[in-house]
ZAMARGU-4260 file (C-alpha; in steps of 0.2 Angstrom, whole numbers, plus 5000, padded with zeros to 4 digits):
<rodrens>
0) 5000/5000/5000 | 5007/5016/4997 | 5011/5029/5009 | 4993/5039/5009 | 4980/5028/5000
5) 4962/5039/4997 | 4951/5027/4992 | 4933/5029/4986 | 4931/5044/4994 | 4914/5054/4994
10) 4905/5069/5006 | 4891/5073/5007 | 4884/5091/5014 | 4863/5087/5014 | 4860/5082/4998
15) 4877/5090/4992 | 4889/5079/4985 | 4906/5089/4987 | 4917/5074/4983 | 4911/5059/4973
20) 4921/5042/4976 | 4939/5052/4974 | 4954/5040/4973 | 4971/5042/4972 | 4987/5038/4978
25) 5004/5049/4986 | 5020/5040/4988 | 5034/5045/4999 | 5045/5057/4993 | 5031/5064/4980
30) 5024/5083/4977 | 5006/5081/4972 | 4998/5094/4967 | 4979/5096/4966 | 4971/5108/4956
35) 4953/5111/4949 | 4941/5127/4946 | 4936/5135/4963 | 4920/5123/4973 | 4931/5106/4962
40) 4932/5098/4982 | 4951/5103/4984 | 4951/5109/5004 | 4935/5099/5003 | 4946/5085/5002
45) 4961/5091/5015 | 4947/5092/5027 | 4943/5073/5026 | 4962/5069/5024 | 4967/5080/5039
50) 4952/5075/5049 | 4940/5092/5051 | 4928/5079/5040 | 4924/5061/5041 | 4921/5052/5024
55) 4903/5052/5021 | 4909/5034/5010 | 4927/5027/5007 | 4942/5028/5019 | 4960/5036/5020
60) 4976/5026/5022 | 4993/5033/5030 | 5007/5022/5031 | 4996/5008/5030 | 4982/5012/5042
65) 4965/5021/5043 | 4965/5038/5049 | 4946/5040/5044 | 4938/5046/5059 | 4951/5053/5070
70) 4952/5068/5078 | 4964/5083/5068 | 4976/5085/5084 | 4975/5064/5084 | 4981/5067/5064
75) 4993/5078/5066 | 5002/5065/5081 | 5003/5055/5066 | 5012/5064/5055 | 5000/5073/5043
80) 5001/5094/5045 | 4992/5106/5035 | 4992/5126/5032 | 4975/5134/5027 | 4970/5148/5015
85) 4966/5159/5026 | 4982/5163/5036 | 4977/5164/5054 | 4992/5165/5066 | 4993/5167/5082
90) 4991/5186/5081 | 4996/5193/5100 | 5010/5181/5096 | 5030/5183/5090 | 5035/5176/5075
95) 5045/5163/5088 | 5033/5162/5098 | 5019/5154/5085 | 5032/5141/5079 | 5036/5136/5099
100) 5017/5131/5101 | 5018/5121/5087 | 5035/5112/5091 | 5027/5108/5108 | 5016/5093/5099
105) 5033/5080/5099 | 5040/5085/5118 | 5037/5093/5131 | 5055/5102/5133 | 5055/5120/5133
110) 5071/5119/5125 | 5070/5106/5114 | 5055/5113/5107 | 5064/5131/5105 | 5079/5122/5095
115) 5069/5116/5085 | 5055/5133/5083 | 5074/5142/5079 | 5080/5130/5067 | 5062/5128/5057
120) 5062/5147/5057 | 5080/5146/5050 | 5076/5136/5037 | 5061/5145/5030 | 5070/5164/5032
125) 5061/5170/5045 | 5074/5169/5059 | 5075/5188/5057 | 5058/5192/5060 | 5059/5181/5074
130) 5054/5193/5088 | 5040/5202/5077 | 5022/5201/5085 | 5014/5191/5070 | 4998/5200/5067
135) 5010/5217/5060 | 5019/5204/5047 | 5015/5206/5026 | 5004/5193/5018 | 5021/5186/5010
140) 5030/5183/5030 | 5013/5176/5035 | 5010/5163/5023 | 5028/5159/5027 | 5025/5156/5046
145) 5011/5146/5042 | 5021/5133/5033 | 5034/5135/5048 | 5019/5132/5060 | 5014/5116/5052
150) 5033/5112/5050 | 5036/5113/5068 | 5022/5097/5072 | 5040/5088/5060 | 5026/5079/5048
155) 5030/5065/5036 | 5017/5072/5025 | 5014/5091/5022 | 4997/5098/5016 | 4998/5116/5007
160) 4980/5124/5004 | 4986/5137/4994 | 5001/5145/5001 | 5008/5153/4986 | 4991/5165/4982
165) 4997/5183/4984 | 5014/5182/4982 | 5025/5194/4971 | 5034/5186/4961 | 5053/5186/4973
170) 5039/5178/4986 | 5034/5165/4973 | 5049/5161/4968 | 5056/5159/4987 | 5043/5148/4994
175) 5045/5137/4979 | 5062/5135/4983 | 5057/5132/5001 | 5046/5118/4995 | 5056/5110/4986
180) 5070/5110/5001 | 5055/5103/5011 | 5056/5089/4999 | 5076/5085/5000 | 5073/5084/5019
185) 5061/5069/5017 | 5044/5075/5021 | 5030/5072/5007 | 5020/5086/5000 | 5003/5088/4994
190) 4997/5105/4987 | 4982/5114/4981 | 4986/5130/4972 | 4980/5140/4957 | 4995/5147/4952
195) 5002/5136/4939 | 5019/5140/4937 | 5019/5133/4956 | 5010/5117/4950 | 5017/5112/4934
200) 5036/5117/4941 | 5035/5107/4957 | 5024/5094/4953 | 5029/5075/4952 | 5009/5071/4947
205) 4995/5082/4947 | 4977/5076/4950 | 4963/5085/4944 | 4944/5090/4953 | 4931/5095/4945
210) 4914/5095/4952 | 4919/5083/4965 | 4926/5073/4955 | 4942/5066/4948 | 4942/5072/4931
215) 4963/5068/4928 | 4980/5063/4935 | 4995/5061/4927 | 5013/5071/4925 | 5012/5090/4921
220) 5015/5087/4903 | 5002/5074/4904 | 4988/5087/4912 | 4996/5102/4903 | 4989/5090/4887
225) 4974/5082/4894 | 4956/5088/4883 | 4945/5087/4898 | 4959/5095/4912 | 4960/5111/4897
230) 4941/5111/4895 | 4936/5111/4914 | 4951/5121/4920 | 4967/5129/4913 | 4958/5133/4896
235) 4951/5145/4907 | 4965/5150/4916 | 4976/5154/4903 | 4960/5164/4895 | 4958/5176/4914
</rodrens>
């Protein structure tokens, strides 16, 4: 079994499906990105993965075992951590002090959990801002702290809900960076994002939502090409 399996996955809202018997496959090491137009299921999906939703039908395997049905903090012990599209740090917080919470999921040293809130904010460039209260920080810094936030919880597999949306494009071009130096430490990444440079250059396979369903995967060359992928998504994207 591969390291997470979704399998037959639907949900349901009343009488709204949001997903429809979704199945795919990460393996270790991978980027995965998901795209679709907007309502496709795409956070829809991290919800059920990360917890916040149970499967209305199907199950999610990690490493082997069912997480379907526990608790997002019972997740996150396993190894699965997740940034949101909406940024929403610890506002009355430092910089520090945001990624030290976070750190205290694996141990319950002060220090311990300091080394390693200094190194995390090290390795994603924000050792300097260290000390900043985090609600006075530019889109750009916060969207960075979330990734070191969920960095912090030291996950084997990385869930990005749009972490690249409003960046300039040195931003853009740093945090892609970042998350390819997330890969080369071992930790498996899957990403919802819009912005397809982002997709297409850091993208081992790519699976497309529409509608709640799975309408493609493939390679990037393989979506970039795929008829129904152009029709439902990036035909209009590359039209906005």
């Amino acid at each position: 079994m591969s390291f997470l399996d979704i399998k037959k996955v639907s949900r349901f809202f009343g009488g709204l499906s949001a997903l429809t018997n979704v199945s795919f496959e990460v393996n270790k090491g991978d980027i995965v990105g998901l795209i679709g137009p907007n309502g496709a299921g795409k956070t829809t999906l991290f919800n059920v993965v990360n917890g916040f939703y149970k499967p209305s039908k199907g199950e999610v395997f990690f490493r082997g075992r069912t997480i379907s049905g526990l608790k997002p903090h019972q997740i996150c012990q396993q190894g699965i951590a997740r940034t949101f599209q909406v940024v929403k740090p610890l506002q009355r917080m430092s910089v520090f002090d945001n990624v030290l919470a976070s750190a205290f999921l694996r141990t319950a040293s002060r220090g311990e959990a300091a080394a390693l809130a200094l190194d995390i904010l090290q390795f994603t460039g924000l050792s300097e801002a260290r000390n900043t209260i985090s609600k006075g920080l530019p889109l750009g810094m916060r969207k960075r702290l979330e990734i070191a936030r969920a960095l912090a919880t030291q996950p084997e597999l990385l869930l990005l809900d749009e972490s690249f949306a409003g960046l300039n494009p040195t931003e853009l071009n740093d945090s892609i960076q970042i998350i390819r130096n997330i890969r080369e430490k071992g930790i498996t990444v899957m990403i919802i994002e819009h912005h397809m440079k982002v997709i297409m250059s850091l993208s081992d396979r790519i699976v497309v939502l529409n509608y709640g369903e799975k309408i493609a995967e493939g390679t990037p060359q393989e979506i970039r090409h795929n008829p129904l992928v152009v029709e439902a998504y990036l035909g209009e994207t590359q039209s906005a």
